[in-house]
VOGU-3710 file (C-alpha; in Angstrom, 3 decimals, decimal comma):
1> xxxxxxxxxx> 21,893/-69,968/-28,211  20,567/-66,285/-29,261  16,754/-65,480/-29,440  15,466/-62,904/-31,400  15,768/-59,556/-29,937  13,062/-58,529/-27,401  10,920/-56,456/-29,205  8,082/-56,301/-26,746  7,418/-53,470/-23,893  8,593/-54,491/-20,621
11> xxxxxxxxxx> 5,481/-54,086/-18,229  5,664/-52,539/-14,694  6,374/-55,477/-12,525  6,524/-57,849/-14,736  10,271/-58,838/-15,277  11,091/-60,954/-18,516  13,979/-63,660/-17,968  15,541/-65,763/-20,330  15,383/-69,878/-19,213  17,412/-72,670/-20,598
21> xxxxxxxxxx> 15,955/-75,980/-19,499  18,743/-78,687/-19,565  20,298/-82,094/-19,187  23,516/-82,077/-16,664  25,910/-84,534/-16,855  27,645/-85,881/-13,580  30,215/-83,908/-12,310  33,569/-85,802/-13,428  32,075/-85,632/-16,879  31,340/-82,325/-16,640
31> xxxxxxxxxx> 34,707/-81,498/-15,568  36,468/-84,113/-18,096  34,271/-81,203/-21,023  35,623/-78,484/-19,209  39,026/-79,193/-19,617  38,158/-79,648/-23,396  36,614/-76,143/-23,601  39,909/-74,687/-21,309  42,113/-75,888/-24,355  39,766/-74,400/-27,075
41> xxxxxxxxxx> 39,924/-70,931/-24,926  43,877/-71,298/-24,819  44,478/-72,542/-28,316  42,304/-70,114/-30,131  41,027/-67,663/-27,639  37,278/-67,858/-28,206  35,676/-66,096/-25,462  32,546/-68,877/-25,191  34,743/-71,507/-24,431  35,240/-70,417/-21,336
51> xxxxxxxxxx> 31,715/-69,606/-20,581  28,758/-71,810/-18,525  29,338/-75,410/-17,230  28,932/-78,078/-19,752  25,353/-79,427/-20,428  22,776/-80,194/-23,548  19,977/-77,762/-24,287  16,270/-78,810/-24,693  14,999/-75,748/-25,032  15,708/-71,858/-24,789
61> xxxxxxxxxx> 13,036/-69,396/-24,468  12,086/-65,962/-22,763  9,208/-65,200/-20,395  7,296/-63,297/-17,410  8,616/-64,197/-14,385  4,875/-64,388/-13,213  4,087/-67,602/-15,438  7,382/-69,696/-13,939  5,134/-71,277/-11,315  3,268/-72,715/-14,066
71> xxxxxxxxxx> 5,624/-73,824/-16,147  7,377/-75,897/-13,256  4,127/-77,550/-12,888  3,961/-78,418/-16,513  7,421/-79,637/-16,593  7,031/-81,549/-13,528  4,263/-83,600/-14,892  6,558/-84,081/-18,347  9,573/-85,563/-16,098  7,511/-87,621/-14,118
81> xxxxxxxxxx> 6,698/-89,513/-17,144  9,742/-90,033/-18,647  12,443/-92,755/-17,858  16,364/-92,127/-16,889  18,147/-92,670/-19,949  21,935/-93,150/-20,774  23,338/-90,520/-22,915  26,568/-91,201/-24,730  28,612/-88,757/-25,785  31,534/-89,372/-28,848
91> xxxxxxxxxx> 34,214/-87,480/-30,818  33,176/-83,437/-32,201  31,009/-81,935/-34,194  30,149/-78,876/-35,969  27,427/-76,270/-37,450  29,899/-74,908/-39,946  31,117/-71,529/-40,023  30,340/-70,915/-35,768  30,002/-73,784/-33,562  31,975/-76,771/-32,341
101> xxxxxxxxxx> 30,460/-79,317/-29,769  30,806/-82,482/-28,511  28,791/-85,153/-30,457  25,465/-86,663/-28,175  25,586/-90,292/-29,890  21,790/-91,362/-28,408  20,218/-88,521/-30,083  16,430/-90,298/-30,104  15,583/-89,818/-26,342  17,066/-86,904/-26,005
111> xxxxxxxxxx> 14,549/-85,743/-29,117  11,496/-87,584/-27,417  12,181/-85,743/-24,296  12,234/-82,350/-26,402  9,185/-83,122/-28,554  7,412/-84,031/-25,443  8,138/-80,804/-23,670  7,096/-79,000/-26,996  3,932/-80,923/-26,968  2,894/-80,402/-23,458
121> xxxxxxxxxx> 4,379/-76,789/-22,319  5,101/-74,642/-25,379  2,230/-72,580/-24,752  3,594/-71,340/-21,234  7,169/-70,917/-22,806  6,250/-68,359/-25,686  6,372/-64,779/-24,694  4,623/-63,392/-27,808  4,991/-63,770/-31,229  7,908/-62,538/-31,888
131> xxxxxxxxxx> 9,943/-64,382/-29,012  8,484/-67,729/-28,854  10,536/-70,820/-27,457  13,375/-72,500/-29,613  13,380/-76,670/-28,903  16,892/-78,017/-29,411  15,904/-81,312/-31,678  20,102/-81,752/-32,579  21,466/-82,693/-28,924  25,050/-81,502/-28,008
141> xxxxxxxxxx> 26,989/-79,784/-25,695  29,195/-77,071/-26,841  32,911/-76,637/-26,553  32,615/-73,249/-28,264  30,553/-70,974/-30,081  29,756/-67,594/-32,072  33,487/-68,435/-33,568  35,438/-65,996/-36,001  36,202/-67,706/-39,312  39,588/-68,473/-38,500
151> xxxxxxxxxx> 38,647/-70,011/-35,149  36,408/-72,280/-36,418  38,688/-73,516/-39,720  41,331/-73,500/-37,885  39,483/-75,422/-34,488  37,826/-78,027/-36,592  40,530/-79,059/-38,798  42,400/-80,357/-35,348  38,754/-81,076/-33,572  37,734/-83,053/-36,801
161> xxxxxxxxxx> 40,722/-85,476/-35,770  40,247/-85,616/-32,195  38,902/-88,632/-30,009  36,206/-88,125/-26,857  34,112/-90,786/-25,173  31,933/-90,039/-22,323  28,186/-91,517/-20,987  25,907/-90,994/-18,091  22,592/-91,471/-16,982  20,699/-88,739/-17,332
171> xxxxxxxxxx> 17,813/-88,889/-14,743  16,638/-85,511/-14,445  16,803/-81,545/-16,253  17,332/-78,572/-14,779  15,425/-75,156/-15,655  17,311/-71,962/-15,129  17,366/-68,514/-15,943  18,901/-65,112/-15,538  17,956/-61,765/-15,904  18,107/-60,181/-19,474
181> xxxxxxxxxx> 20,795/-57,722/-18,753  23,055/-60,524/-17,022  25,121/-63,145/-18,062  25,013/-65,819/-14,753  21,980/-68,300/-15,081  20,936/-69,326/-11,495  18,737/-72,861/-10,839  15,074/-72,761/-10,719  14,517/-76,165/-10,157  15,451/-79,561/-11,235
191> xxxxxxxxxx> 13,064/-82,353/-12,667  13,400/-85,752/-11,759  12,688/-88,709/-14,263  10,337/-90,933/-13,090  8,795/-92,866/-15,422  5,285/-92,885/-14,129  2,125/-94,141/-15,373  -0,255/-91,773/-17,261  -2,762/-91,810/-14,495  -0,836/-90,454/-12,023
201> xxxxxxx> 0,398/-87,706/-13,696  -3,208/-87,069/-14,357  -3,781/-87,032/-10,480  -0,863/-84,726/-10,386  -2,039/-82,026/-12,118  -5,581/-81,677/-9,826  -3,319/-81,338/-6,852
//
């Protein structure tokens, strides 16, 4: 996922990183994906195949490092009010010309939990106007991406015909990040789904 170049003046200490906040499957699933993504790489060499651990994107966005505090606060507060949900996953997809993932079959929670992150934190994810957060409302997780032409005709003609089941229950997302001029993301913390009353959320945020 690219954002728009950063076209803003880095301040003295205050370092901009780039966050992805995310929904992990477990970790024979994620493996199972991997070995999808290790074929891609060998059958048609594309370079993002072989790059970050499997997982679906919510949302993608830069920021000050001094507003992360925050945000987990805000984000803490979103998960507590949301319910564990099972997220099937079947058979590939594609945005033509680029991109081919795996298809996320339970798209409609996975979109509630986006538009309610949108609604409650997307003020403390935009940088400025010219960088401001991107929400993921199409769920999937991709097998590889930024492809030449003749990766991706030539990858989705045999992905087109290929079979892939997986589920899991996803009861949590993850926010990382990593500095702008590197390419490992690192954990900042992960968000559990509780499924909480209004009301004490509410309390929560006095704490």
């Amino acid at each position: 996922m690219q954002l728009q170049s950063l076209t803003t003046v880095t301040i003295p200490g205050y370092k901009i990183f780039e966050y992805l906040l995310v929904i992990n499957p477990h970790e024979e699933l994620r493996n199972k994906i991997k070995k999808v993504k290790e074929d891609f790489f060998h059958s048609y060499q594309a370079p993002t195949a072989k790059m970050g651990w499997p997982h679906i994107t919510l949302a993608n966005f830069l920021q000050y490092e001094m507003m992360e505090e925050r945000l987990i606060n805000r984000l803490k507060v979103v998960a507590m009010g949301f319910r564990p949900v099972k997220i099937e996953l079947r058979d590939f997809g594609s945005f033509p010309g680029h991109t081919i993932f795996i298809n996320v079959v339970s798209k409609v929670p996975v979109q509630a939990l986006v538009k309610e992150i949108r609604k409650d934190a997307q003020r403390l994810m935009k940088l400025n106007d010219d960088n401001k957060p991107h929400f993921i409302l199409e769920p999937h997780i991709p097998v590889a991406r930024k492809l030449q032409p003749w990766q991706y005709e030539a990858g989705w003609l045999e992905y087109s015909n290929k079979d892939f089941t997986g589920r899991f229950i996803a009861d949590g997302m993850l926010l990382l990040k990593r500095p702008l001029d590197e390419k490992k993301y690192q954990v900042v913390q992960r968000f559990e789904f509780q499924n909480l009353p209004v009301t004490t959320r509410q309390g929560e945020l006095f704490v």
